[in-house]
Backbone as a chain_set.jsonl record, in Angstrom:
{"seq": "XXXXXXXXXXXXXXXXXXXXXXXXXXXXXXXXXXXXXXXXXXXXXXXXXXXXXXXXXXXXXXXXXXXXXXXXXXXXXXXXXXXXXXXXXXXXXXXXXXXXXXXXXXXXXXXXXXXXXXXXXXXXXXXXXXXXXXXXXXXXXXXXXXXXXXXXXXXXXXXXXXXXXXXX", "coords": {"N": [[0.817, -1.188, 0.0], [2.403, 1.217, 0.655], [3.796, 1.693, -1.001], [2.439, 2.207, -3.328], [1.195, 4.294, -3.138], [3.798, 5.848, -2.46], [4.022, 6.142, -5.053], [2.038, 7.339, -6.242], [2.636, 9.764, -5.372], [4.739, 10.549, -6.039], [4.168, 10.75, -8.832], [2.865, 13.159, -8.878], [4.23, 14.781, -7.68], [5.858, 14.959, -10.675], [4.137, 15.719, -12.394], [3.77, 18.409, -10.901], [6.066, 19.464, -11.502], [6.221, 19.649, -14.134], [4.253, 21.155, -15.01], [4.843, 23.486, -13.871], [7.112, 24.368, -14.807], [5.939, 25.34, -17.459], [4.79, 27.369, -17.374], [6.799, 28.847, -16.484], [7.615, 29.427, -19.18], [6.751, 31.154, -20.532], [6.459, 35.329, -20.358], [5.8, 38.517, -19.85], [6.072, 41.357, -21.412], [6.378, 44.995, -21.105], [5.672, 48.393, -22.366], [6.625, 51.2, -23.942], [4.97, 52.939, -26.83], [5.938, 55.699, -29.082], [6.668, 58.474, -30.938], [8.813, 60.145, -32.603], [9.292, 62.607, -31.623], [8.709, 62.382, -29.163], [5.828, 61.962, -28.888], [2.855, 60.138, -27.356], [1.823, 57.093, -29.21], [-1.15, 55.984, -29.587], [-2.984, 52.795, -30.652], [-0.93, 52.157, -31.954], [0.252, 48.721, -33.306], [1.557, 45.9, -31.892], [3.824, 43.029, -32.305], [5.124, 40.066, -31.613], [7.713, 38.424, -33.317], [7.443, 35.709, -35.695], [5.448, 34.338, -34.233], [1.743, 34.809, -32.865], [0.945, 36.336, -31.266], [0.074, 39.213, -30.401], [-0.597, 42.936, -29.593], [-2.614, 45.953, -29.094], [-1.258, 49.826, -28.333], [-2.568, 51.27, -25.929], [-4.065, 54.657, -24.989], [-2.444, 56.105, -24.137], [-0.168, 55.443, -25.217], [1.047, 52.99, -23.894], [1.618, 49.364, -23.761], [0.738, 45.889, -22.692], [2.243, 42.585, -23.372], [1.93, 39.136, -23.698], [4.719, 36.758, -23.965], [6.661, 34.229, -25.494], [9.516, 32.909, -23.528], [12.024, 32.373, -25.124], [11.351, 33.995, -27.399], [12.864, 36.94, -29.036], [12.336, 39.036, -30.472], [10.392, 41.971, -31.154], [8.099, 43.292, -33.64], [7.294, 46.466, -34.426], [4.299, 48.28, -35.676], [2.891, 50.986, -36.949], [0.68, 53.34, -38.602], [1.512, 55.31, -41.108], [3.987, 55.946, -40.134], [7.6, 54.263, -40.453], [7.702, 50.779, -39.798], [9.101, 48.906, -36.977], [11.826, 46.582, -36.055], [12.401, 45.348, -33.449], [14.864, 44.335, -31.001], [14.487, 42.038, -28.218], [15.416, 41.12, -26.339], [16.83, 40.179, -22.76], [15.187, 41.859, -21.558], [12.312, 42.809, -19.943], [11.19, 45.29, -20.239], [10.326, 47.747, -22.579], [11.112, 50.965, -24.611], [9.484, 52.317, -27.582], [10.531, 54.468, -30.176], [9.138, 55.759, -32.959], [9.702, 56.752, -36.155], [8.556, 58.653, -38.923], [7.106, 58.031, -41.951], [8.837, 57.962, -44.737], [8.299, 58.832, -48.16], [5.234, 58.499, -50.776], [2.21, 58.327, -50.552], [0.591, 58.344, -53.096], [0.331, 56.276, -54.863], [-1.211, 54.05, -53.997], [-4.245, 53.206, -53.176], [-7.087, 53.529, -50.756], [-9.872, 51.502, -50.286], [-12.616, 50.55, -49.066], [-12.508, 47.878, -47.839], [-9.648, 47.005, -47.929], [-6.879, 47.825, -49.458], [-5.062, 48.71, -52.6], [-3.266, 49.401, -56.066], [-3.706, 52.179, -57.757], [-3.717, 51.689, -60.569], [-4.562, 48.967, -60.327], [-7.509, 49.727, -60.522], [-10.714, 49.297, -61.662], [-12.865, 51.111, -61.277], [-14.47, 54.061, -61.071], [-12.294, 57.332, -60.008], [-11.126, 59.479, -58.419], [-9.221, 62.667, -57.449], [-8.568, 64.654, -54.718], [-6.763, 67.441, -54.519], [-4.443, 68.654, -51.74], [-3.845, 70.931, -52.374], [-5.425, 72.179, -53.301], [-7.622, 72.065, -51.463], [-6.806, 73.663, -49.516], [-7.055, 76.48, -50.859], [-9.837, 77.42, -50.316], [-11.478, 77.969, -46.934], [-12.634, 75.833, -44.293], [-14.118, 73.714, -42.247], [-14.921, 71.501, -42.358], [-14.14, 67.8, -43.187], [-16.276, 67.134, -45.211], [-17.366, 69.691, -46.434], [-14.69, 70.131, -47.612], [-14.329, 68.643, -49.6], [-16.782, 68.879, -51.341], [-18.525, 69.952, -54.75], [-15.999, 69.539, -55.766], [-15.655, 67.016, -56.926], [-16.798, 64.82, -59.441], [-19.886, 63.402, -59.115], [-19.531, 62.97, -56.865], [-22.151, 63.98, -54.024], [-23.102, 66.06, -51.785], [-25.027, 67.473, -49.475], [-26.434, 68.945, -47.001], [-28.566, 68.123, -44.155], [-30.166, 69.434, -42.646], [-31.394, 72.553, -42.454], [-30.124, 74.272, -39.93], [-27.339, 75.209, -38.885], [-24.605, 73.346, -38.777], [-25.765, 71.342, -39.07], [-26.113, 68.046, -39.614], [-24.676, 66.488, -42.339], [-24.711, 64.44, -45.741], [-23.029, 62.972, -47.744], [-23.258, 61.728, -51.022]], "CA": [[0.0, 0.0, 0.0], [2.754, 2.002, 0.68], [4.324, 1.66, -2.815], [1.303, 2.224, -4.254], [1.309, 5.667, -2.223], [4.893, 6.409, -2.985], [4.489, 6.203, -6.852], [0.762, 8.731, -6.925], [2.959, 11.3, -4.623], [5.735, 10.785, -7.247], [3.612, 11.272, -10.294], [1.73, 14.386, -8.605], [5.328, 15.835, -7.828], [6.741, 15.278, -11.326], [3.081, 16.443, -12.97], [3.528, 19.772, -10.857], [7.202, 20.073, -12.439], [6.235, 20.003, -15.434], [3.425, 22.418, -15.013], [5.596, 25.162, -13.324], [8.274, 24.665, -16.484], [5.386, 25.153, -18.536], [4.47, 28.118, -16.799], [7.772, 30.138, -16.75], [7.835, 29.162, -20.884], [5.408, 32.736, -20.738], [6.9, 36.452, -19.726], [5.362, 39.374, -20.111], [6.857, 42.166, -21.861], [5.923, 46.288, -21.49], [6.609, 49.512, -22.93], [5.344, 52.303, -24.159], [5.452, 53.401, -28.53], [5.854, 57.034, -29.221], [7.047, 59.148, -32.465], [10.208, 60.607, -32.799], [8.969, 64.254, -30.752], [8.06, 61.287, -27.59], [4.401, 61.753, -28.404], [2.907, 58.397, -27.255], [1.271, 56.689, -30.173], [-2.508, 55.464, -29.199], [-3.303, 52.096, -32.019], [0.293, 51.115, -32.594], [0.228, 47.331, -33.834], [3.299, 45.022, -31.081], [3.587, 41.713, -32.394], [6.376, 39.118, -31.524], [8.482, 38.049, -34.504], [7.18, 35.041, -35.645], [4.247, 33.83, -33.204], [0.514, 34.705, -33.164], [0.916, 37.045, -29.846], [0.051, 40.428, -30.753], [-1.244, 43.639, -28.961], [-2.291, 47.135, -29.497], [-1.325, 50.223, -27.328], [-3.422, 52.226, -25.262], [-4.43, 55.827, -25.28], [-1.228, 56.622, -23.306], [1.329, 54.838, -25.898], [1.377, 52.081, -23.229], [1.548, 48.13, -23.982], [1.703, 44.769, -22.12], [2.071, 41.304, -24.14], [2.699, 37.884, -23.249], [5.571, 36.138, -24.8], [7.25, 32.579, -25.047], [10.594, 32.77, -22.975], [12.917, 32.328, -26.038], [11.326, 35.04, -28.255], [13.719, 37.865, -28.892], [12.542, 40.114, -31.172], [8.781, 42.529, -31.84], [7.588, 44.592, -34.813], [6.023, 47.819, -33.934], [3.974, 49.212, -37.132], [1.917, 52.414, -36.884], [0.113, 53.962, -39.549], [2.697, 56.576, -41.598], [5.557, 56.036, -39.662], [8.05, 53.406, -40.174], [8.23, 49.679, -39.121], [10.948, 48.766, -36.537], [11.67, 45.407, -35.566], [13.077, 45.799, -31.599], [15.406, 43.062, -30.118], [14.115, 42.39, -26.59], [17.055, 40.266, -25.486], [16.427, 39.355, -21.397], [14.382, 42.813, -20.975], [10.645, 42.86, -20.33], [10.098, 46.954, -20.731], [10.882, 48.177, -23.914], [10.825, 51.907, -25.42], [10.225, 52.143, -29.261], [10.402, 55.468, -30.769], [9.222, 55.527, -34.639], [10.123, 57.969, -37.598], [7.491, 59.18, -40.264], [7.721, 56.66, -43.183], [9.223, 58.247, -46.119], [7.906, 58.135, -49.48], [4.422, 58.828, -50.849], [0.594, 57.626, -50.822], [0.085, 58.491, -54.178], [0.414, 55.028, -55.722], [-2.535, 54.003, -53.209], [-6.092, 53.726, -53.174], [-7.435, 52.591, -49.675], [-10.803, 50.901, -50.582], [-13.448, 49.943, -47.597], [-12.031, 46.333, -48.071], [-8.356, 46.882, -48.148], [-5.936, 48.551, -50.118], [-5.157, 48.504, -54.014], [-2.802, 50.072, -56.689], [-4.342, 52.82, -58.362], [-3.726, 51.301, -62.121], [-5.586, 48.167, -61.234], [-8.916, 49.425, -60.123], [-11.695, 49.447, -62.979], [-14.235, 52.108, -60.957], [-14.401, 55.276, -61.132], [-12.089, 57.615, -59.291], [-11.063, 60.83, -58.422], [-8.489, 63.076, -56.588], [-8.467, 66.289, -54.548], [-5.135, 67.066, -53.528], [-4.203, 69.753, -50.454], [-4.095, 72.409, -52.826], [-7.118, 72.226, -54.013], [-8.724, 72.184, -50.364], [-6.377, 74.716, -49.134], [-7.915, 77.338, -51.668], [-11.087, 78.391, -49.428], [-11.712, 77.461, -45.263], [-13.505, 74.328, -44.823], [-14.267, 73.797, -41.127], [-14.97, 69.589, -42.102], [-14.244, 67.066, -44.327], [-17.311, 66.873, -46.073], [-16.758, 70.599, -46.726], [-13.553, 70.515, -48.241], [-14.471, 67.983, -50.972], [-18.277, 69.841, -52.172], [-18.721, 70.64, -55.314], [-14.682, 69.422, -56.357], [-15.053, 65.735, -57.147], [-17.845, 64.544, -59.658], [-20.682, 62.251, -58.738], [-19.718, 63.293, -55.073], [-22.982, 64.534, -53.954], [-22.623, 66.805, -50.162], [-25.756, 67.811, -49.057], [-26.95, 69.116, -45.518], [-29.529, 67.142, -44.21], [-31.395, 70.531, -42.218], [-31.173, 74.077, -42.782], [-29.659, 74.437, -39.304], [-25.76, 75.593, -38.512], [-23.816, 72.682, -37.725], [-26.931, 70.086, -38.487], [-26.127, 66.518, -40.189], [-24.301, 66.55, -43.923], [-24.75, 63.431, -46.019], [-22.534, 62.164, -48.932], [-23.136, 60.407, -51.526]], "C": [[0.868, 1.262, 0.0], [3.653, 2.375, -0.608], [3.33, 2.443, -3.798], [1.201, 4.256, -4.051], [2.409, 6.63, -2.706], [4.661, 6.925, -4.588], [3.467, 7.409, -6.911], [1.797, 9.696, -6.542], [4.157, 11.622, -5.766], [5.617, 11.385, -8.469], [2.844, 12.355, -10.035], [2.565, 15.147, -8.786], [5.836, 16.032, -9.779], [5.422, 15.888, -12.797], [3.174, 18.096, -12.296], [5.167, 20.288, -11.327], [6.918, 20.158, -13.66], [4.789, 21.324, -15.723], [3.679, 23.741, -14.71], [6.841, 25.541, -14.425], [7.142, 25.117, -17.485], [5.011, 26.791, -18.659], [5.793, 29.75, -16.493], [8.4, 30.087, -18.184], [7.402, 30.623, -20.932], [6.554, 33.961, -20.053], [6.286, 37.463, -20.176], [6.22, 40.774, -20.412], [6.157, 43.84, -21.703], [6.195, 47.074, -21.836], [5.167, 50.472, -23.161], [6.071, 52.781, -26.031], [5.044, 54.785, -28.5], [6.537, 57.47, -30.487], [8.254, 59.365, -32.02], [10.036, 61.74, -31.668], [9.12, 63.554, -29.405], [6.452, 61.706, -27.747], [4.277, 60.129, -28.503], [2.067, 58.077, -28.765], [0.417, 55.796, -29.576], [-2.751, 54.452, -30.956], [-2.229, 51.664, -32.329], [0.13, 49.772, -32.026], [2.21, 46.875, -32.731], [2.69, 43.748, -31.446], [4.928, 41.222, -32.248], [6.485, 38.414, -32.559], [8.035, 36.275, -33.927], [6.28, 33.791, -34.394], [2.809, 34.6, -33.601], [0.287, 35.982, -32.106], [1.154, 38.695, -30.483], [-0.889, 41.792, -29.686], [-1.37, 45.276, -29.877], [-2.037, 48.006, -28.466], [-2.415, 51.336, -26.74], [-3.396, 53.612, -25.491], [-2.863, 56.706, -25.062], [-0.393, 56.11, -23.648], [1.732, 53.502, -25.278], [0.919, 50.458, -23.779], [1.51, 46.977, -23.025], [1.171, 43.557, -23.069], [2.518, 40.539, -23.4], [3.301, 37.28, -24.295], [6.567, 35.172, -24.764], [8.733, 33.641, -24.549], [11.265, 32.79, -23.74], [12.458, 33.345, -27.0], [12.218, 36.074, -28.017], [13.169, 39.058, -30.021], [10.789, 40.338, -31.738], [9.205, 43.33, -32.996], [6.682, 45.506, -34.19], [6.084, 48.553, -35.462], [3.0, 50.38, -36.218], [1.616, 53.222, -38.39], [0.971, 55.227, -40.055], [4.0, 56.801, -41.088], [6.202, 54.2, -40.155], [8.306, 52.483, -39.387], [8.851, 49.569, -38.667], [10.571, 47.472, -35.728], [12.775, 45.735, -33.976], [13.608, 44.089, -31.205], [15.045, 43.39, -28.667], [15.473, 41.512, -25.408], [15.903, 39.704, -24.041], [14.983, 40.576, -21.282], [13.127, 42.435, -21.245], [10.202, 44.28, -20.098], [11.124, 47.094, -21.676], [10.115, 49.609, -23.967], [10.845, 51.898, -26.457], [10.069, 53.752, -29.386], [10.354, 55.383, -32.353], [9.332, 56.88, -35.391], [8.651, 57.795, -38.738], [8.165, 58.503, -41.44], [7.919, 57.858, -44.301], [8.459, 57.828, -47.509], [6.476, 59.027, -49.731], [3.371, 57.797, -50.939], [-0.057, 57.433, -52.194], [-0.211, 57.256, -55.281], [-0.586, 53.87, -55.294], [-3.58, 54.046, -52.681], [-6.598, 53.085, -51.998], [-9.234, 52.76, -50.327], [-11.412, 50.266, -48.827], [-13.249, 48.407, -47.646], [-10.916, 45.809, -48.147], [-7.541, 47.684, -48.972], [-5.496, 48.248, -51.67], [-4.144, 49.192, -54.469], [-3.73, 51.004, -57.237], [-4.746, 52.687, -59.624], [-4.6, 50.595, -61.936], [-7.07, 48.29, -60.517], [-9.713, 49.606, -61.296], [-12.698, 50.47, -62.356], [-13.624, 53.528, -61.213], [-13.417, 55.978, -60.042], [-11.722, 58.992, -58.969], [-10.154, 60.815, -57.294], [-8.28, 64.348, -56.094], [-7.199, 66.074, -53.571], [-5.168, 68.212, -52.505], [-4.081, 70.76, -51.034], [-4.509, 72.903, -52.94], [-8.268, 72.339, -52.804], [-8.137, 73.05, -49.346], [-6.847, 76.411, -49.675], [-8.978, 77.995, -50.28], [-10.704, 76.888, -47.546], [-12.853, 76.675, -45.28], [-12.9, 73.911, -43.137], [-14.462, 71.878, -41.386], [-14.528, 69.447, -43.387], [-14.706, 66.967, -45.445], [-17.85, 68.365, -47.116], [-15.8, 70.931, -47.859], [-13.793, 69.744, -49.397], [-16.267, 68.345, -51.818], [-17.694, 70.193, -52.917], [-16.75, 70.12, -56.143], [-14.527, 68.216, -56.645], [-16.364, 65.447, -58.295], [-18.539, 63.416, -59.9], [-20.848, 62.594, -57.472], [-20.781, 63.857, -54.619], [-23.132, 64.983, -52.259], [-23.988, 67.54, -50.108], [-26.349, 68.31, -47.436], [-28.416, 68.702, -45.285], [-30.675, 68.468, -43.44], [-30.993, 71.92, -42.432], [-30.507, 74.833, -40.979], [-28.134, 74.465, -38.905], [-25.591, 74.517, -37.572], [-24.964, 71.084, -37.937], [-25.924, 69.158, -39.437], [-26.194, 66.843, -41.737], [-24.258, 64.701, -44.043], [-24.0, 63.425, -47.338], [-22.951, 60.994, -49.747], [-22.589, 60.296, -52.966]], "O": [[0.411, 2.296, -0.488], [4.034, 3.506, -0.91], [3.574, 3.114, -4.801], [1.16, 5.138, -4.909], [2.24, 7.755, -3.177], [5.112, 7.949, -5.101], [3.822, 8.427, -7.506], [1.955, 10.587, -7.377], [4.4, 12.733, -6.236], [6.371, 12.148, -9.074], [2.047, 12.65, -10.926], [2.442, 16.085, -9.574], [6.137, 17.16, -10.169], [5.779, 16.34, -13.885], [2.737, 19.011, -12.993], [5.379, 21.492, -11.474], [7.592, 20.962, -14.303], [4.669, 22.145, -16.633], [3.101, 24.775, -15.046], [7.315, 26.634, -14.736], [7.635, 25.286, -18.601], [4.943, 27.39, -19.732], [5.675, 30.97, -16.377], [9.5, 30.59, -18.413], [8.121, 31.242, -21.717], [7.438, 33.555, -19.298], [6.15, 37.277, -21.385], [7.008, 41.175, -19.555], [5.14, 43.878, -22.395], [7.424, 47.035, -21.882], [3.961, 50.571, -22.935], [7.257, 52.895, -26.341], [3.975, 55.118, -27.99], [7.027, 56.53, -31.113], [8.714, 58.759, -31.052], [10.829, 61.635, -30.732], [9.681, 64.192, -28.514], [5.813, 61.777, -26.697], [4.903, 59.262, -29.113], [1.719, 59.084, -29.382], [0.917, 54.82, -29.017], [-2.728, 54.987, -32.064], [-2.27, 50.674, -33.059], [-0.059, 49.503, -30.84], [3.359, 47.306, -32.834], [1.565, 43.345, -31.149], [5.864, 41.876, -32.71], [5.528, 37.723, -32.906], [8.104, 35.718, -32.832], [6.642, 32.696, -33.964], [2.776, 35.021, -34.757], [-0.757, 36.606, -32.297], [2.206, 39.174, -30.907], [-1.872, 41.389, -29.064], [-0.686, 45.695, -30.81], [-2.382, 47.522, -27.388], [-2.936, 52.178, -27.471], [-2.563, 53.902, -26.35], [-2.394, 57.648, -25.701], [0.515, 55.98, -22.827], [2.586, 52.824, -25.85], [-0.222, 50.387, -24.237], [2.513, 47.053, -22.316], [0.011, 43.482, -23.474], [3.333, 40.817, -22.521], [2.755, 37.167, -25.393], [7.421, 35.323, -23.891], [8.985, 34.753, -25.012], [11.895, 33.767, -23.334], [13.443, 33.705, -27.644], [12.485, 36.274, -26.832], [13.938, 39.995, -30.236], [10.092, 39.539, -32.363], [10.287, 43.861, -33.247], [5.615, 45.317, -33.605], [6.983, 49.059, -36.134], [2.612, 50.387, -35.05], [2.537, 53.603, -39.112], [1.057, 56.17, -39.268], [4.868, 57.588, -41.466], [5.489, 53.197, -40.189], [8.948, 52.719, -38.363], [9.883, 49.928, -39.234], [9.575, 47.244, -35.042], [13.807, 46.401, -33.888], [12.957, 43.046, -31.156], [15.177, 44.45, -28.054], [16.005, 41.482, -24.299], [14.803, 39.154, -24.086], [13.873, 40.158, -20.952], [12.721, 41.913, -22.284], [9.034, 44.528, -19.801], [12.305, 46.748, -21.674], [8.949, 49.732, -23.592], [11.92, 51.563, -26.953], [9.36, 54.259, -28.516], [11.336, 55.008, -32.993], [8.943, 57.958, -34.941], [8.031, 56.795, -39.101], [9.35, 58.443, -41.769], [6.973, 58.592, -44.584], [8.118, 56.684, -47.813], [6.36, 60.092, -49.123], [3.559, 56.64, -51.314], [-0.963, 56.64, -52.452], [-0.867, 57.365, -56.317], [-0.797, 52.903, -56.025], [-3.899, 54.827, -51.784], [-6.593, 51.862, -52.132], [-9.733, 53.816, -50.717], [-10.82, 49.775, -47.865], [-14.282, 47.795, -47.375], [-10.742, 44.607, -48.35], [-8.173, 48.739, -48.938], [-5.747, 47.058, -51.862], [-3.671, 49.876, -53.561], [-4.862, 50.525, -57.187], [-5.762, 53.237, -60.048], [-5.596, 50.733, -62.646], [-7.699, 47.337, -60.058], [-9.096, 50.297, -62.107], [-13.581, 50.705, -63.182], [-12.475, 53.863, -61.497], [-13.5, 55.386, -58.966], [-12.431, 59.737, -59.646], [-9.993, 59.919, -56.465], [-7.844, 65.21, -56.857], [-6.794, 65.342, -52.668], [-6.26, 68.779, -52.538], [-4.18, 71.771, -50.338], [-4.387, 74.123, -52.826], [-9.454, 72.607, -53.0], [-8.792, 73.258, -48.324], [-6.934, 77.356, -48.891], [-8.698, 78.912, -49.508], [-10.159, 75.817, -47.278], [-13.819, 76.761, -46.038], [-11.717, 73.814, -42.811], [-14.089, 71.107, -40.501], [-14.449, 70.235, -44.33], [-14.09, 66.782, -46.494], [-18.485, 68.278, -48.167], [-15.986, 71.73, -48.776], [-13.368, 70.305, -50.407], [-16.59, 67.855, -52.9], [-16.597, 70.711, -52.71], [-16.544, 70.627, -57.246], [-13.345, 67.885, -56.729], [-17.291, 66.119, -57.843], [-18.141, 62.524, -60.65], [-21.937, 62.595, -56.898], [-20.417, 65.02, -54.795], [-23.287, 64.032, -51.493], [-23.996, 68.438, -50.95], [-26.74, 67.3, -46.852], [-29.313, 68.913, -46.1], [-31.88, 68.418, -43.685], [-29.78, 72.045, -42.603], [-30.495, 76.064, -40.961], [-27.778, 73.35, -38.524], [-25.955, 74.398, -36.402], [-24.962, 70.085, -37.218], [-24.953, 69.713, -39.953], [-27.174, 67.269, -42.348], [-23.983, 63.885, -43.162], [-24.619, 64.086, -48.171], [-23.017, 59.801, -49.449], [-22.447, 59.191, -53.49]]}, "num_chains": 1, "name": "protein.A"}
């Protein structure tokens, strides 16, 4: 009986070793993503190089992820600034600071479905550039493109200052 005893307490101990190895496999990593100036960046994309483990950051540039024990290295993207892949080595806080991506948009049509070249779309399209909406003061959006694109149709939905404009 007491064999029998010995061996469960054996296989309980070497079931909770392998559950506490399994368990410091995980670390948690934090930081905070900001621009080049140190504003924080609210929506920047942290994912760990090659894994599934991804986060975004908070209002306040701030992050925390979990990440296998042997990972060494995130991508931090953000919208117009440049990608940077960050070695994390042993550390679990990281600062990134990113740079304004170089280059231009112009070769880019963002579509409510994803993104495209401009050559291969077949619809209709149109372009008002900053020059063209720098011209007169234009308090919105919906403003600045009236009357300068055609098909675009900008209407105000009440005769009241400030009421509900509709596009179509």
């Amino acid at each position: 009986m007491t064999k029998i005893l010995f061996f469960k307490s054996l296989s309980l101990l070497v079931c909770l070793i392998f559950s506490l190895t399994s368990f410091a496999q995980q670390r948690t990593i934090t930081g905070i993503v900001s621009d080049d100036n140190g504003v924080p960046l609210s929506g920047a994309t942290i994912l760990v190089k090659k894994t599934k483990n991804i986060t975004t950051t908070n209002s306040k540039g701030a992050f925390t992820l979990s990440a296998p024990a042997n990972s060494n290295m995130l991508v931090v993207t953000y919208v117009g600034m440049s990608s940077k892949e960050v070695i994390i080595g042993s550390d679990n806080s990281i600062n990134v600071s990113l740079v304004p991506a170089s280059g231009t948009l112009s070769d880019i049509v963002i579509v409510g479905y994803g993104k495209t070249r401009k050559a291969d779309l077949t619809t209709a399209q149109t372009t008002i550039s900053a020059k063209d909406i720098d011209k007169t003061v234009n308090t919105t959006l919906e403003q600045a493109i009236q009357g300068r694109s055609a098909g675009v149709y900008v209407t105000q939905n009440s005769g009241q200052p400030g009421g509900g404009i509709s596009v179509t």
